[in-house]
N, C-alpha and C positions, 0 to 999 in steps of 0.2 A: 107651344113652340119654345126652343130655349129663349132665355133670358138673356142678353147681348151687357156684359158689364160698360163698366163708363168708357166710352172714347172705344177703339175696338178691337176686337179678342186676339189681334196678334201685337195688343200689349204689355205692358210687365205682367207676367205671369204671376198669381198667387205663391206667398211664399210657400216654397218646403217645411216636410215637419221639421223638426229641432234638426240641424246640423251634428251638434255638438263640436267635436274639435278636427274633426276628418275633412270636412269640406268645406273649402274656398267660398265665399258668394257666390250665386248662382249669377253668373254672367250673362248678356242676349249679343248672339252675333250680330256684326252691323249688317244693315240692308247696300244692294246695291248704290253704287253714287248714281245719279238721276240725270240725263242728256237734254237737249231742248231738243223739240219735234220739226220735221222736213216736210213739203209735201212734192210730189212725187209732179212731175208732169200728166196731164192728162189727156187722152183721146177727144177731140172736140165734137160734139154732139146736139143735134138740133134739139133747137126749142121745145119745154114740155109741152104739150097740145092740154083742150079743157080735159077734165076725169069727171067722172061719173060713178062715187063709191057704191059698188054694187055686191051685194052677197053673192052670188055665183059666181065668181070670178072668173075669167079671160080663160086663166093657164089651164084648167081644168076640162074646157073643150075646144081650145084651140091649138094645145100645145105648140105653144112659142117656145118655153123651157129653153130647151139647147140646140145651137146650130152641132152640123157634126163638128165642126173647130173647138166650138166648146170643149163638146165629149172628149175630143182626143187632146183637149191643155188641159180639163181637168184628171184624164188618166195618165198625163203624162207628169203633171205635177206628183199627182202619186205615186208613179213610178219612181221619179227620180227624188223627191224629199225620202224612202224608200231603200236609195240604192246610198244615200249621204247623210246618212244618219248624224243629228248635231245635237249636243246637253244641253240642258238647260242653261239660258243667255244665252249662250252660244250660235244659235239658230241664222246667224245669217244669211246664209245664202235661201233657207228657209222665204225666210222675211223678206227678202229681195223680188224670188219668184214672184210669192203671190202678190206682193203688192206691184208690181211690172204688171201681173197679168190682170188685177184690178183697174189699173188704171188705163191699161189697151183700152175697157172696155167703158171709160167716162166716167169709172169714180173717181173724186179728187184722193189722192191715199199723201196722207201723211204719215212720216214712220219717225220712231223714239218717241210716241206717245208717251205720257204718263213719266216720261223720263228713263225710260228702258228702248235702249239698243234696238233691240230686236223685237220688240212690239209695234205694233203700226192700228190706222184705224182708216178703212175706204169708206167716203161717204157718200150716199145716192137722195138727193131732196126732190122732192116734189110737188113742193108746195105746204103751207102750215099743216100743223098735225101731230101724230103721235111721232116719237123715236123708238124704233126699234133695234134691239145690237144680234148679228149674227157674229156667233165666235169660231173662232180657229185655233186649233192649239197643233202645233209642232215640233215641239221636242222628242228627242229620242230617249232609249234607256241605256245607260253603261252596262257594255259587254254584250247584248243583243238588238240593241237596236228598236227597229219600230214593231216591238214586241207587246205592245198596247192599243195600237193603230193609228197614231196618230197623223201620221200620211194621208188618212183616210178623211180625219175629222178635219183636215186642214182645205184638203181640197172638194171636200163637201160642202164648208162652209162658203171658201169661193164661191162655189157653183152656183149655190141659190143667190148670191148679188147677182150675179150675172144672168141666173134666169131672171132673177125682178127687172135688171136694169133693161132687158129685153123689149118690155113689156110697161116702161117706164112711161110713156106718154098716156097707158091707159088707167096708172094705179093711181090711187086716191092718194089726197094730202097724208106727206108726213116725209121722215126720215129713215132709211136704212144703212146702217152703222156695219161693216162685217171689221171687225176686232181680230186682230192677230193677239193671242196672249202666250206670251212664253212661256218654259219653267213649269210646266203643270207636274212634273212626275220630283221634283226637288227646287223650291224655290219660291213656289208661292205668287208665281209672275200676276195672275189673276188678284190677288187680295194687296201687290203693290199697285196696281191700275185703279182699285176700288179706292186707297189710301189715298192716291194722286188725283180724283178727283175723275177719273174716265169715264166712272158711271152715273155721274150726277145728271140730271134731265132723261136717263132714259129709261123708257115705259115700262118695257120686259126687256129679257135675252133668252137665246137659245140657243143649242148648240145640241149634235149626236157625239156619239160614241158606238165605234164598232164593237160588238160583242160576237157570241154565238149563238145568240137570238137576239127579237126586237123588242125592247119592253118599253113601255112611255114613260116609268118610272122606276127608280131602284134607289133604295136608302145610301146615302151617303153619310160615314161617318167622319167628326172632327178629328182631328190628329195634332199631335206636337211632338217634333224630332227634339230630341236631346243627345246629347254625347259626354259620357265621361271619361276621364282623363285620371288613369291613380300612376301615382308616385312610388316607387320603393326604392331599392338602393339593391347595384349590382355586385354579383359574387362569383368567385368560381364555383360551380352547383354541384361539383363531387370533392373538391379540396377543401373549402371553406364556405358550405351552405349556411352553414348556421349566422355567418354574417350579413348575409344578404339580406333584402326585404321584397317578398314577390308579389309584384303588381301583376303581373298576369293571373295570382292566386284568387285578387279582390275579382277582378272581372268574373274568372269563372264560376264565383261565389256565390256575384250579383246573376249571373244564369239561369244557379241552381236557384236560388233563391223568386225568380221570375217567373220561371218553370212550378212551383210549388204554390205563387200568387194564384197561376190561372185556377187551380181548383174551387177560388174562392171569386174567378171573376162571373159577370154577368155572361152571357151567348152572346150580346151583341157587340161587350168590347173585344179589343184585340191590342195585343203587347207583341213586336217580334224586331229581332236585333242583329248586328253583325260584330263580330271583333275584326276591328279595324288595324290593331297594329298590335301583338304580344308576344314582343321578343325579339333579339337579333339573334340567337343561338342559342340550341339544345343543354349547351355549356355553360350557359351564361344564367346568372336568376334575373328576371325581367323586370328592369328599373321601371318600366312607362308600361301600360295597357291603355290601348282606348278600345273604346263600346260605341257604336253611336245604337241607338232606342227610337223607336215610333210607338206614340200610344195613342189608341183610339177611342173616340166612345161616342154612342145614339146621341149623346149633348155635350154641350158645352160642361156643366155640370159636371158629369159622370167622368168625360176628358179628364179634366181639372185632377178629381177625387184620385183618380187611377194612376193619375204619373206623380202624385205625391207618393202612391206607396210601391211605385218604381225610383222614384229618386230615396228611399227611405231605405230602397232593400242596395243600391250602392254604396249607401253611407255605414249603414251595417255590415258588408261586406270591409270597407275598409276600414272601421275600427278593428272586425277583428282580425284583418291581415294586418296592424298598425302602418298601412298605407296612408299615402294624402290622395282627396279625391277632392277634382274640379269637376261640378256640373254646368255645362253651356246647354240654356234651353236656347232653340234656334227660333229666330223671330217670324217666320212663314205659316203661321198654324191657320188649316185648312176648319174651314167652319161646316158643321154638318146641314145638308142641303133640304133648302125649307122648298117642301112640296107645294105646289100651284095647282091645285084640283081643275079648277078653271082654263087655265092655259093646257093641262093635260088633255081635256075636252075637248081644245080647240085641234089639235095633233091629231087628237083619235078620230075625228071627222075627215080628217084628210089621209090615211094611214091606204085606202083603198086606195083613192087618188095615187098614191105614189107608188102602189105594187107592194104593201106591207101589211104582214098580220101580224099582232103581237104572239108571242111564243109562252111558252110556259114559265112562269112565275119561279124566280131563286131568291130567294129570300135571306137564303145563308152565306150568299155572296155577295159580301159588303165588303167596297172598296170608301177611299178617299180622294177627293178633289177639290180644289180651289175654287171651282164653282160656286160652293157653300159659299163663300165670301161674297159673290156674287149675288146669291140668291137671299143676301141677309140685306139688299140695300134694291133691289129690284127683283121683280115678278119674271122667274125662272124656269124654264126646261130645260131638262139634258136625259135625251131620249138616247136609247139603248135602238143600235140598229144591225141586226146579222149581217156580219162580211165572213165567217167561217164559218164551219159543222158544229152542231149542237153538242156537246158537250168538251168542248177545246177552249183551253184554260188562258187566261191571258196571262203577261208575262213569261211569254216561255217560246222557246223556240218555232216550236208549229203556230203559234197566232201570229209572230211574225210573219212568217212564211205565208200565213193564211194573208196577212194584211197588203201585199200584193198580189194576190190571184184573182181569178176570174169572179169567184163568189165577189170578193170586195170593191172589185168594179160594178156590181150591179149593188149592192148596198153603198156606195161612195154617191151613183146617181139616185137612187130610191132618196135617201136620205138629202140633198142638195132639194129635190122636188118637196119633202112633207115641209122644212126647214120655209122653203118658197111661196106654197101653197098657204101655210098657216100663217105667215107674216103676211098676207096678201087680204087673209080673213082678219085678220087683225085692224088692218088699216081701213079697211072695207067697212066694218060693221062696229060703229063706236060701244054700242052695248057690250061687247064682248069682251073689249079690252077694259071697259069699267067694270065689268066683273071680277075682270084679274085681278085687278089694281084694289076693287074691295074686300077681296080676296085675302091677299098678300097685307093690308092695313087690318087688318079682321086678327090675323095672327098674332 
């Protein structure tokens, strides 16, 4: 497993190779300013009755799960997080829903956890025992929206509190946590709640994600955004070019230059970039370029190695456009997601129970999340569960579209129930969570 440096990896980055005279110190953008936490009013709820922790658990053949009111605030939250797409922070009315509709249901919800806005945390006890956190992530993407699913993972996450809380006078001692985390797709919401201290005392987490199959596990890689910033000086571009200095020049340099790294990278990293701003006019030679960069890698390590010789091939770019170049590494860096053999076992025993079969293995579709952060300070799943057609891409228009249809209303509840099922086995059967937990220390 990677190696975690001192104090944790979304901090000072390893220097850059040599600068030389082209670039500024590498700067860290600040994190958000930090809120104190509310708690929500709650639905008043009789007394837990004794439990009886039992491996077969209740939900499995008596289905309590969902009232139909359920089913239709959990499709409806989906629908409408869905139709009101919110950026990262931004999530509020997000945030509001689900924690309203947490707390209809008798969990205490407190919101601005961890000192973020739009994070919140419902909690359901039952007496001593383990904690366990179900998460929620709902944020949107700029320019299409819930083109990742997040709608889906937010009100699945609901769902399974609410199926435990059902069922709550019959589940054995302990804690169920469902986690609102913002910011998954630019922000890092997840790895500032680990920073703040959210995840201290708890046992595992878990969390789905719609895809276009179900998979119990898929590699997640670390990532760190950076942006540069070159400097040149403007000219008229047919009257007096030769005075000018074209910072759009270094950018598209640094491109070429990025483009020519991949033949030397590994298959499991990943470099990809946008120009952010090059130019005010055809006429004009471009004072300012900015770039902002995501680079990936299987570890920490490899991360590290790889955006040294993306920040090398900026800095070579604008020496030789004699540009100035500011590099901002962004403080949010997604840590790659430490697998739970143990905990995946525990999902796959329930995968029938909820109406799910794993799908065929992709390997070569490696994304990034925050989770990682997650999974480097507690015993982790983040299961892959079909809401679209088999081979429908995320990020793009038709996974959107996919992410309110019929399909993802039945992978929205499939997924609420395995999520329910396996925290149930969890609390139920102390051996098993000490597997995880020897597991997860083992690495």
């Amino acid at each position: 497993m990677d190696a975690r440096p001192s104090g944790r990896a979304c901090g000072p980055v390893p220097p850059p190779l040599g600068a030389s005279g082209t670039s500024d110190p590498v700067p860290t953008a600040p994190r958000r300013p930090r809120k104190k936490a509310r708690v929500l009013p709650c639905a008043d709820r009789a007394p837990h009755g004794a439990r009886e922790p039992t491996r077969g658990w209740l939900m499995k053949t008596a289905t309590p799960s969902f009232t139909a009111a359920d089913v239709e605030e959990m499709v409806a939250t989906r629908r409408d997080l869905h139709a009101h797409p919110e950026l990262a922070f931004e999530e509020r009315r997000a945030c509001g829903w689900i924690g309203e509709f947490l707390a209809a249901q008798g969990f205490r919800v407190e919101t601005g956890v961890g000192g973020v806005e739009t994070a919140f945390r419902a909690s359901l006890e039952t007496g001593p025992g383990p904690t366990l956190a179900i998460l929620c992530e709902y944020d949107a993407l700029p320019g299409i929206g819930h083109a990742c699913g997040h709608n889906v993972i937010a009100a699945a996450g609901a769902g399974a509190g609410v199926a435990l809380m059902a069922v709550r006078d019959r589940l054995p001692g302990g804690r169920i946590q469902v986690i609102g985390t913002p910011a998954e797709e630019r922000g890092g919401g997840k790895g500032v709640l680990v920073d703040a201290g959210v995840f201290e005392g708890v046992d595992g987490a878990m969390m789905i994600h719609g895809f276009d199959r179900t998979l119990l596990h898929q590699d997640l890689l670390g990532v760190v955004r950076v942006t540069f910033e070159w400097a040149g000086r403007a000219a008229h571009a047919s009257v007096d070019p030769w005075e000018g200095v074209n910072a759009l020049d270094a950018c598209v340099e640094t491109f070429n230059a990025v483009a020519m790294l991949r033949q030397q990278m590994r298959p499991d990293c990943r470099i990809h970039g946008v120009i952010a701003e090059g130019g005010a006019a055809a006429n004009i030679i471009p004072e300012r370029a900015v770039a902002d960069f995501n680079v990936r890698g299987p570890s920490l390590e490899a991360m590290w190695a790889l955006y040294r010789r993306v920040v090398a091939a900026a800095e070579g770019a604008a020496r030789a456009t004699s540009t100035r170049l500011t590099a901002t590494q962004h403080p949010d860096v997604y840590e790659p997601l430490r697998r739970n053999q143990a905990l995946n076992d525990v999902f796959a025993g329930n995968l029938t129970a909820a109406g799910l079969a794993e799908g065929p293995p992709a390997p070569d579709r490696v994304a990034s999340s925050d989770i990682g952060n997650v999974s480097q300070v507690t015993p982790t799943i983040h299961a892959w569960v079909a809401i679209a057609p088999l081979g429908t891409a995320i990020h793009t228009r038709e996974f959107a579209a996919a992410a309110v249809a019929p399909a993802a209303r039945a992978g929205l509840l499939a997924g609420a129930k395995l999520m329910a099922f396996s925290a149930a086995d969890l609390l139920a059967d102390p051996s098993r969570l000490a597997a995880v937990k020897e597991e997860f220390l083992r690495r």
